[in-house]
N, C-alpha and C positions, 0 to 999 in steps of 0.2 A: 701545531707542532706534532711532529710524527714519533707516537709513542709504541710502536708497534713492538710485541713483545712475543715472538713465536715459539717462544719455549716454559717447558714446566716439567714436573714432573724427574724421572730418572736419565738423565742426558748420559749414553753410554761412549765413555772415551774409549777407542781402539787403538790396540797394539798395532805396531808396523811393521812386520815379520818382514826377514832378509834370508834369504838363497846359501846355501856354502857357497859359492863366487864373492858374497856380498854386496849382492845387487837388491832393490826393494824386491819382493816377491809381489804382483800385483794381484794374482790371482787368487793367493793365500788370503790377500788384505782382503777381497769381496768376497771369500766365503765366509769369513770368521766376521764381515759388517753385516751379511745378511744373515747370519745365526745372530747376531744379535738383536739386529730387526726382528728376527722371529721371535725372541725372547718374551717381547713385549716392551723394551725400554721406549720410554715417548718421545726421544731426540739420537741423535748419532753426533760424536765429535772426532775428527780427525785431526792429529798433528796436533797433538795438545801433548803435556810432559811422558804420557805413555805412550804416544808416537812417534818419541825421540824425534821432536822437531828439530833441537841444533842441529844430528846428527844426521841433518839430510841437504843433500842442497838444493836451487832451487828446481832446478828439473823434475828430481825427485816428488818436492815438495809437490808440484803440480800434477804430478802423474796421481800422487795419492788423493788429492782432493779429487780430483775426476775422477777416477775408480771409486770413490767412494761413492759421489754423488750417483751414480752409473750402479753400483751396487745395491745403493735405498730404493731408489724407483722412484723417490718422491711419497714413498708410505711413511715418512715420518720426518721431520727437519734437521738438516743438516748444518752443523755451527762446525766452518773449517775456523782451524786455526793459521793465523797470518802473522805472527810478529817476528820480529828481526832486530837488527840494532838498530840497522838508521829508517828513515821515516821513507826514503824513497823505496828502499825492498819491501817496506810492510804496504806500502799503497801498493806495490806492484802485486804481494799475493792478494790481495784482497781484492784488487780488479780482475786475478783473473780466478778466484773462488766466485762473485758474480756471475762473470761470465759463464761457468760452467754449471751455475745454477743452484749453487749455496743458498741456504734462506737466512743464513746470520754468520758471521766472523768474530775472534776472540782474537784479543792485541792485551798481549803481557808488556809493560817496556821494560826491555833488556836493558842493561847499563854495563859498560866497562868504566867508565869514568862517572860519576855517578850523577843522575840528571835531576836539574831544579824542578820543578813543581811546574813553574812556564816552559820549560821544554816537553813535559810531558804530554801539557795542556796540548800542546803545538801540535807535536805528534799527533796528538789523538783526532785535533781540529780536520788538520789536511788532510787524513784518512777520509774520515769521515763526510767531508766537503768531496770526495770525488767518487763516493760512491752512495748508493741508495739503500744498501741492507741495513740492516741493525745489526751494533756493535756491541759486544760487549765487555769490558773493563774488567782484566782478570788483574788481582792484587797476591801475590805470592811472592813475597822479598825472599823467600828461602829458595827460591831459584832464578828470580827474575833481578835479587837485586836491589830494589826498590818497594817501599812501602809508599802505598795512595793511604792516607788516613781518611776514615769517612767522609770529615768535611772535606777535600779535597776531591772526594769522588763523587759530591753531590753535587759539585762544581762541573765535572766532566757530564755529568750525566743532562745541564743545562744545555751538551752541544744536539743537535733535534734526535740525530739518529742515534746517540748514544742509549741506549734504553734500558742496559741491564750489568750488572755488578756480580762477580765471581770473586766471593772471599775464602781467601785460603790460609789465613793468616792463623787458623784454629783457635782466635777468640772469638766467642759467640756474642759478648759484648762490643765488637764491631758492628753487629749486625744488627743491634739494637741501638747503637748510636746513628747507625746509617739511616734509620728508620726517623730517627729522631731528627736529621740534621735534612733528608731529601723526601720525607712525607711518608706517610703510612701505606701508601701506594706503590709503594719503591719496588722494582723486582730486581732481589738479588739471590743468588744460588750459593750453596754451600760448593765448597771444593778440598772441606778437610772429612779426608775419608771417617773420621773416628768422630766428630762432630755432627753426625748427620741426623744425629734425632734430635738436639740441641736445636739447633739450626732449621728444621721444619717447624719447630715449637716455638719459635723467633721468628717465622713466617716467613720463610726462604721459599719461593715458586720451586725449586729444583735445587736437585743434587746430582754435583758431575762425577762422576767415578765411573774407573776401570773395574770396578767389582764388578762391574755388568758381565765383564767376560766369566766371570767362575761362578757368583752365586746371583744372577740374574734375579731368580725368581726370591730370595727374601731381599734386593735391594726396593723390588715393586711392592714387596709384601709390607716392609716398612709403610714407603709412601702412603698403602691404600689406607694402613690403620692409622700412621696420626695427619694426614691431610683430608682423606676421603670419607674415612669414617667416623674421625677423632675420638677415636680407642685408644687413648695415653699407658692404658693398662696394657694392652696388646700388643703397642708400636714395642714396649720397652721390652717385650720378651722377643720378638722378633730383631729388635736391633741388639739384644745382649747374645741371641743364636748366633751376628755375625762380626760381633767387636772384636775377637781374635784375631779373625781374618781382615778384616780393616785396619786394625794396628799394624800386624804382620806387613801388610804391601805397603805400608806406609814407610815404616821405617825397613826393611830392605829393599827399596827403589822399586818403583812401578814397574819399570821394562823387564827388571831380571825378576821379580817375582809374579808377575802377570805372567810372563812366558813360562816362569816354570812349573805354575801353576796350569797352563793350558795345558801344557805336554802330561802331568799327572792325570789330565782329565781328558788324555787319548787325542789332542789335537796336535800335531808337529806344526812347531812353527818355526825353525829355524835356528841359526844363532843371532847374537846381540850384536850389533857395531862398537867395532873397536872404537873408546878404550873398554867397556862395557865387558864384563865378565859375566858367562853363568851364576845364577846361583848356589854357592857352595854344599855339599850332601849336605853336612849335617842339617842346616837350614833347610834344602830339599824335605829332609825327612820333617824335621816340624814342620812346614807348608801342610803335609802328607797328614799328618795328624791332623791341623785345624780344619784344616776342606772333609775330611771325613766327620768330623764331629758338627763342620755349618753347613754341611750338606744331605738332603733328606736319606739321599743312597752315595755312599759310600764310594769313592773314586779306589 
């Protein structure tokens, strides 16, 4: 059985930046993946909830995975995200993130009508059955819709290529039960921003976050002190330098406070896709405040 697990570490989601015409910007999106490749983060994710994947279709979608993969080099691994509603579009991106050279795919299941437990299995089967990456199994009912409960993802994780679990559910007690219910060996990554020391300390291989684009260097600084060096003393002054700011993007939506955070920190990236509004000033100005105080110099 193929347990092949290519990721760990700080997996950095990237913003999708859009044109005044409102068209993707492609050229924006590879310079802002490879400053973050330069950051240091040890994976890249595109078209995940900060790359406003409903908000694209699928032309889009593909233009962004390729530019992306095109912009890493292959200096570090690439997890596109591929889901959709029904199970024939998510095989279709996910064949063609392969194809252009992904090393792993992420499948949220969306729901409009709400899906049993066997339809998700399904979903996840016939992805998986037509393609050869490694999958990973992201759980976020607050925007996908659906809750995987542990045991039920220990279940997906018996399909060969399914290899890896993304809980974002912000109980950290999932992540111990998952450990409990799919072995001690289980890799699953944190995806609740404000959960992330929690969640290494529960033994999460990795944490997905858009913080890579603003405070890059304490989302590694965490990692290094409670995984690489197990500094529990350390990790918590580092993650309390940037709990403001993981709160903050959390709860005013990732797209509008990631981008309005780039632009504070001299990057233009665009506007948001309608329905999608700016972030409001007064919020501007707090953003403005926390990045200056979790940031070593001062935006």
């Amino acid at each position: 059985m193929n347990r092949h697990v290519p990721l760990r570490g700080i997996i950095g989601y990237t913003l999708t930046p859009f044109r005044t015409d409102g068209k993707v910007d492609l050229d924006k999106l590879q310079t802002l993946t490879g400053r973050m490749v330069d950051s240091g983060v040890h994976a890249i994710a595109p078209l995940g909830s900060t790359g406003c994947l409903p908000y694209l279709d699928d032309e889009e979608r593909e233009a962004v995975a390729e530019a992306t993969v095109k912009a890493v080099g292959g200096r570090v691994p690439v997890m596109v995200g591929v889901s959709s509603l029904t199970t024939e579009r998510t095989l279709h991106h996910a064949r063609f993130a392969e194809r252009v050279g992904a090393d792993a795919v992420m499948i949220i299941p969306m729901s409009y009508w709400k899906l049993t437990e066997e339809e998700i299995f399904r979903h996840f089967d016939t992805v998986a059955r037509a393609i050869s990456l490694p999958i990973m199994a992201y759980n976020n009912p607050a925007t996908g819709g659906l809750d995987m409960t542990p045991e039920f993802l220990a279940r997906l994780l018996e399909i060969p290529n399914v290899t890896m679990v993304k809980e974002s559910t912000g109980d950290v007690g999932r992540m111990h039960r998952l450990r409990q219910v799919a072995g001690e060996e289980v890799a699953f990554f944190n995806g609740s921003n404000p959960l992330a020391l929690a969640a290494f300390a529960a033994g999460a291989r990795g944490w997905c976050t858009a913080a890579a684009h603003l405070i890059p260097e304490l989302t590694l600084e965490l990692y290094r002190q409670v995984v690489e060096k197990a500094n529990l003393v350390e990790a918590r002054k580092v993650f309390q330098q940037q709990l403001p700011l993981l709160q903050f993007i959390v709860k005013g939506g990732l797209p509008r406070t990631v981008s309005a955070g780039l632009e504070l920190l001299g990057t233009e990236v665009g506007p948001l896709r309608a329905p999608l509004l700016p972030l409001p000033k007064p919020e501007v100005d707090a953003l403005r405040r926390i990045l200056a105080s979790a940031r070593p110099t001062p935006p």
